[in-house]
LODRENLUM-120529 format. One record per residue (C-alpha): residue in one letter; y, z, x. Coordinates in steps of 0.2 Angstrom, whole numbers, plus 5000, padded with zeros to 4 digits. Example, Ala and Ser with C-alpha at 12.3 -4.5 7.8 and 13.67 -1.06 7.14 Angstrom:
2
a497850395062
s499550365068
# end
This chain:
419
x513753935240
x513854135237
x513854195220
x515054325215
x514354485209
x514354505192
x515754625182
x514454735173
x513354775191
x515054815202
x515054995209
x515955115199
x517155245204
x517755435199
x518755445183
x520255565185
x519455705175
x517955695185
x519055695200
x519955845192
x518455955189
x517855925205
x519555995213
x519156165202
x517556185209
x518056175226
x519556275223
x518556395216
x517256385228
x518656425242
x519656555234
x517756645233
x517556605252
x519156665257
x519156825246
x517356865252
x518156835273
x519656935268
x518657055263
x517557075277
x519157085287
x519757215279
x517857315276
x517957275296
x519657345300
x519257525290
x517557535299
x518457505316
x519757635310
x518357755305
x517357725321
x519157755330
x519457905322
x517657965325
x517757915345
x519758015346
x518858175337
x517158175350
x518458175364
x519758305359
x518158435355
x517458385371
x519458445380
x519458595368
x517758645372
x517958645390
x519658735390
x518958865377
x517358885389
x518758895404
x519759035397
x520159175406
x519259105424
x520059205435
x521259265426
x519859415421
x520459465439
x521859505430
x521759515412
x519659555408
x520359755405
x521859745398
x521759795380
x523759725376
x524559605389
x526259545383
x527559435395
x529159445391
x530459285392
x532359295386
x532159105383
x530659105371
x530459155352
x529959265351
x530259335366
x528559415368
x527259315375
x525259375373
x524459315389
x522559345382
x521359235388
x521359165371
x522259165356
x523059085340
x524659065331
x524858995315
x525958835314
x526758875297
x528058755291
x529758795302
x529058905312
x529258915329
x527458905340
x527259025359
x528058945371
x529258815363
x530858805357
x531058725341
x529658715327
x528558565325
x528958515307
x527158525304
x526258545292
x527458535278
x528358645267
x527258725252
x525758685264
x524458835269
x525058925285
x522958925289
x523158745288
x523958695305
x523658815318
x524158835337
x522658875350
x523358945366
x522058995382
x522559055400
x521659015416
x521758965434
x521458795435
x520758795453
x519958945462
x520758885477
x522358885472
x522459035464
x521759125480
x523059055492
x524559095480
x524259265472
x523859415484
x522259515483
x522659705484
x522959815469
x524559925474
x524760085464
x526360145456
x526160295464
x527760425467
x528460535451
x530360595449
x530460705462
x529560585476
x531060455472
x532660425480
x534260395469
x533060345452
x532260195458
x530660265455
x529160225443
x529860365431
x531360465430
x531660635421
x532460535405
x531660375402
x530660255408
x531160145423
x532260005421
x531959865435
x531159955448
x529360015453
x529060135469
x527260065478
x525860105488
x526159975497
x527259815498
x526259705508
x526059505503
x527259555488
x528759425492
x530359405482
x530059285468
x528359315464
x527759375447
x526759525444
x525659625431
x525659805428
x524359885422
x524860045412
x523460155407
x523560195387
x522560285375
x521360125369
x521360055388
x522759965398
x524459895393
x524659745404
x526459665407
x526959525416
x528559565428
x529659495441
x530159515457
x531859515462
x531759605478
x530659715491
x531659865497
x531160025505
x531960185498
x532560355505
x531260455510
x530160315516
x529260245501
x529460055496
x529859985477
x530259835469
x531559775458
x531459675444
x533059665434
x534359625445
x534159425450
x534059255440
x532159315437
x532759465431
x533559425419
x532359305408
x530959385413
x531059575412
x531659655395
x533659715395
x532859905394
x531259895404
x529559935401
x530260045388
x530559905379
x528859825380
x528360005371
x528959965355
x527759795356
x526159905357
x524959955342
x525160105337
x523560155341
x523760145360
x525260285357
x527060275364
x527360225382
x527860365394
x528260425411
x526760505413
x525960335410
x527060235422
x526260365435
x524860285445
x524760135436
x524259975444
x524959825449
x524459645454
x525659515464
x525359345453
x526259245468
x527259115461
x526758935460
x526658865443
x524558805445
x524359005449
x523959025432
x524158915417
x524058905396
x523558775389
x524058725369
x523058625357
x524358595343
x524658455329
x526558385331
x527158225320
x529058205328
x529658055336
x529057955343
x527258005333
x527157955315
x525658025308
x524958185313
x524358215331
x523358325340
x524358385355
x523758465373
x525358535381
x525058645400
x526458765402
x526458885420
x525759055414
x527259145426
x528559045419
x528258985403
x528958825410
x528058675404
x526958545415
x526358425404
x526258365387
x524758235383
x524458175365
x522458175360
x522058105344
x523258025329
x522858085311
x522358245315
x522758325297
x522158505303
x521658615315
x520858775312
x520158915322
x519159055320
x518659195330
x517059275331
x517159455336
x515959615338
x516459785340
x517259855358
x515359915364
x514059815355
x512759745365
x513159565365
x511959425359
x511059585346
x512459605335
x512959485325
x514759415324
x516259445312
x517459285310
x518959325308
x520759225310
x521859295323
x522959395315
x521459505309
x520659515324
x520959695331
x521259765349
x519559855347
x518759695343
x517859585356
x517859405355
x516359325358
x516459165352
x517759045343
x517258905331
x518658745331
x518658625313
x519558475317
x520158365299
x520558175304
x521158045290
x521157855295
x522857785299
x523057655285
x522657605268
x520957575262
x521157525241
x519457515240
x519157685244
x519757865234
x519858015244
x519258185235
x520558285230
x520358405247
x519058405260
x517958575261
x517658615280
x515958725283
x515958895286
x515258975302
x514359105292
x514059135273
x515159255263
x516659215272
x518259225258
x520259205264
x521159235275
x519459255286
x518859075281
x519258885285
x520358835272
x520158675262
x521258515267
x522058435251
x522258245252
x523858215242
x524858075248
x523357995254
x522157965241
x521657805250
x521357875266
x519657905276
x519258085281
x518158145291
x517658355296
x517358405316
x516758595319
x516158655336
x515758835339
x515958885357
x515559045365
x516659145376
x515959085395
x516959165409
x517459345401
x517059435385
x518759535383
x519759635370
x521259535362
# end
C-alpha cells in the first residue's frame, strides 16, 4: 500500500508578496525594454529625417549647379554684350524684367518676386530680407530648338527722320519711337515673334526685349516693324516706347536718344515658349506646403508665362546667394574675386562665379535635441561683413529641430557677362 507524503516535505508555493515583487521586477524590466525600443525608434526616425534632409539637399545643389553652369547658353548669342537688358511686361511687378543671364531678388516678407503675381509669404515679417532669396537664370534649353525658332540675321535700325515715311521710323525729330522700327531687312521676322534691340549707350549696349505686331513696308520703300498696336503690344511694349525703357537705365549709360536708336541692332527671338527660358529657385510655404520648400519654377523668357512649377526639397529655411565678380577687363582666373549680393553688384562688374548656401531644418520634433540659437553659414572668402555676406539663420520656433548648412560655389561656364 502507498504511503502518503508527508505534510513537512510537500512542495511549497509563492507567497503573495513574493508573487508581488516578482510582478515589479518584470514590470520594471519591461517599462526599461520598451522605453530603450521607443527610444531607438524615435533616435531612428530623426537619423532617417536627417539622412532625408541630407539626400533632398545633395539633389537640389546638384539642379542649381547645372542650371547656374547652363546660364546664359545660347542666350550669349543674344545677351553676352549687352550691359542693361530689361523686358518689359504690363502684367508683371514690377513691370520691368532683367533678362541677364543670371541674377537675384531678395524674397523679403510681402514682397512681390520677377515674374509672379502675388508674394510668397516667405520669410516672415521682421525676418532678414538676405534671408530668403530669389535666384533667376535664362538659357535655351535645347540648341536645336532655339536654332529652328529664332532667326539668325542681325537687321540694323538703320534710316534717320528724314529716310521715314509718316513717323514710323526708328527716330523722329521730337522723341523717340513709339511702336515702330524702320529695318535693314525684314526677312524671317513674322508677326508674333519677339525681338531684342540692342541700343548702343555710353558703358556698352541697352538690350530690350520687344514685340512684333506687324511687318509693313513704308513709303519710300523701306520695311519697319510695329510693336504697339496688337494684343502683344500692349503687354509687352511700354505705353511710351523705348523712351520709356530710358528712365530704367543707370545713369551712368546716359539718357536714351535718337541718335542712339540710329543703327542700332536687332535680333528676331521667334516665338515658341522653349526659344528661351528662366528658371527660378525660390522658397514658398503656401498651400498645399506646410513647412518651407525649395521651389524650381520655368517660365518662357518671351512671355514671361510660366511652364512648370516642381517643388525640390521641404525644410528649406534659407537660401542665399552670392555673386562673385571682377572688374569689366581683368584677366579672369588672375584676379581674385569680390562677393558681393546683387543689389551691389554693378554693370561694370563681371560675374564670374556664384556661390549658393542652402539651410535645411528636419521636419519634426526631436526633444532630445536643442538647436543653437542661429546657424553661421561659411563665407566664400575672409573679411566679408553685411550686406556682402551670408547672413546667419536664427532657429526660433524650432529649438528642437535639426539643421544642417549646404554651400556650393559654381563658376560661370557658358558666358562671363556684365549684369
Amino acid at each position: 500500500m502507498g504511503k502518503w507524503a508527508s505534510p513537512k516535505h510537500a512542495q511549497r508555493g509563492l507567497s503573495l508578496v513574493e508573487l508581488m515583487i516578482a510582478l515589479v521586477i518584470a514590470g520594471v524590466l519591461a517599462v526599461a525594454i520598451l522605453a530603450t525600443m521607443a527610444f531607438g525608434v524615435s533616435r531612428d526616425t530623426q537619423q532617417g529625417q536627417i539622412a532625408q534632409m541630407n539626400e533632398q539637399a545633395r539633389a537640389a545643389l546638384t539642379l542649381i549647379t547645372r542650371d547656374v553652369q547652363s546660364a546664359g547658353f545660347l542666350a550669349s548669342s543674344t545677351q553676352s554684350s549687352c550691359a542693361v537688358s530689361l523686358a518689359y511686361d504690363s502684367q508683371q511687378s514690377p513691370n520691368y524684367v532683367p533678362q541677364a543671364p543670371i541674377s537675384a531678388a531678395s524674397q523679403a516678407a510681402s514682397s512681390t518676386l520677377p515674374l509672379q503675381s502675388t508674394p510668397p509669404a516667405y520669410p516672415l515679417s521682421g525676418q532678414s530680407s538676405y534671408l530668403a532669396q530669389s535666384l533667376l537664370m535664362m538659357a535655351a534649353p535645347s540648341a536645336s530648338t532655339f536654332f529652328s525658332q529664332s532667326a539668325a540675321p542681325i537687321y540694323v535700325v538703320q534710316f534717320g527722320t528724314t529716310q521715314s515715311g509718316n513717323g514710323q521710323g526708328s527716330v523722329s525729330s521730337t522723341q523717340l519711337p513709339v511702336s515702330t522700327l524702320v529695318l535693314n531687312s525684314v526677312n524671317g521676322i513674322n508677326t508674333g515673334d519677339m525681338v531684342q534691340v540692342q541700343v548702343p549707350m555710353n558703358g556698352g549696349l541697352a538690350c530690350f526685349r520687344a514685340p512684333v505686331c506687324s511687318v509693313n513696308a513704308t513709303g519710300n520703300g523701306s520695311s519697319y516693324i510695329d510693336s504697339k498696336n496688337c494684343a502683344l503690344g500692349k503687354q509687352y511694349m511700354p505705353s511710351n516706347g523705348y523712351r520709356d525703357y530710358s528712365a530704367q537705365l543707370p545713369p551712368s549709360m546716359g539718357t536714351l536718344t535718337n541718335a542712339n536708336m540710329l543703327h542700332a541692332k536687332l535680333i528676331d527671338l521667334g516665338q515658341a515658349n522653349n526659344t528661351l527660358q528662366y528658371t527660378q529657385y525660390w522658397i514658398s510655404e503656401q498651400s498645399p506646403y506646410t513647412a518651407p520648400t525649395l521651389m524650381r519654377s520655368v517660365y518662357s523668357a518671351l512671355t514671361d508665362k510660366l511652364i512648370s512649377n516642381q517643388a525640390i526639397a521641404p525644410g528649406v529655411q534659407s537660401l542665399q546667394i552670392l555673386f562673385g565678380v571682377v572688374p569689366a577687363g581683368s584677366t579672369i582666373g588672375s584676379t581674385q574675386p569680390t562677393w558681393k549680393t546683387w543689389g551691389n553688384v554693378l554693370p561694370t562688374d563681371t560675374v564670374v562665379s556664384v556661390d549658393v548656401a542652402l539651410v535645411l531644418r528636419t521636419l519634426q520634433d526631436d526633444p532630445s535635441y536643442t538647436a543653437p540659437a542661429q546657424i553661421t553659414i561659411a563665407q566664400p572668402a575672409s573679411g566679408l561683413s553685411s550686406p556682402n555676406a551670408f547672413v546667419p539663420v536664427p532657429t526660433a520656433g524650432f529649438s528642437h529641430r535639426h539643421f544642417a548648412v549646404y554651400t556650393e560655389q559654381i563658376a560661370m561656364r557658358n558666358t562671363l557677362w556684365n549684369p
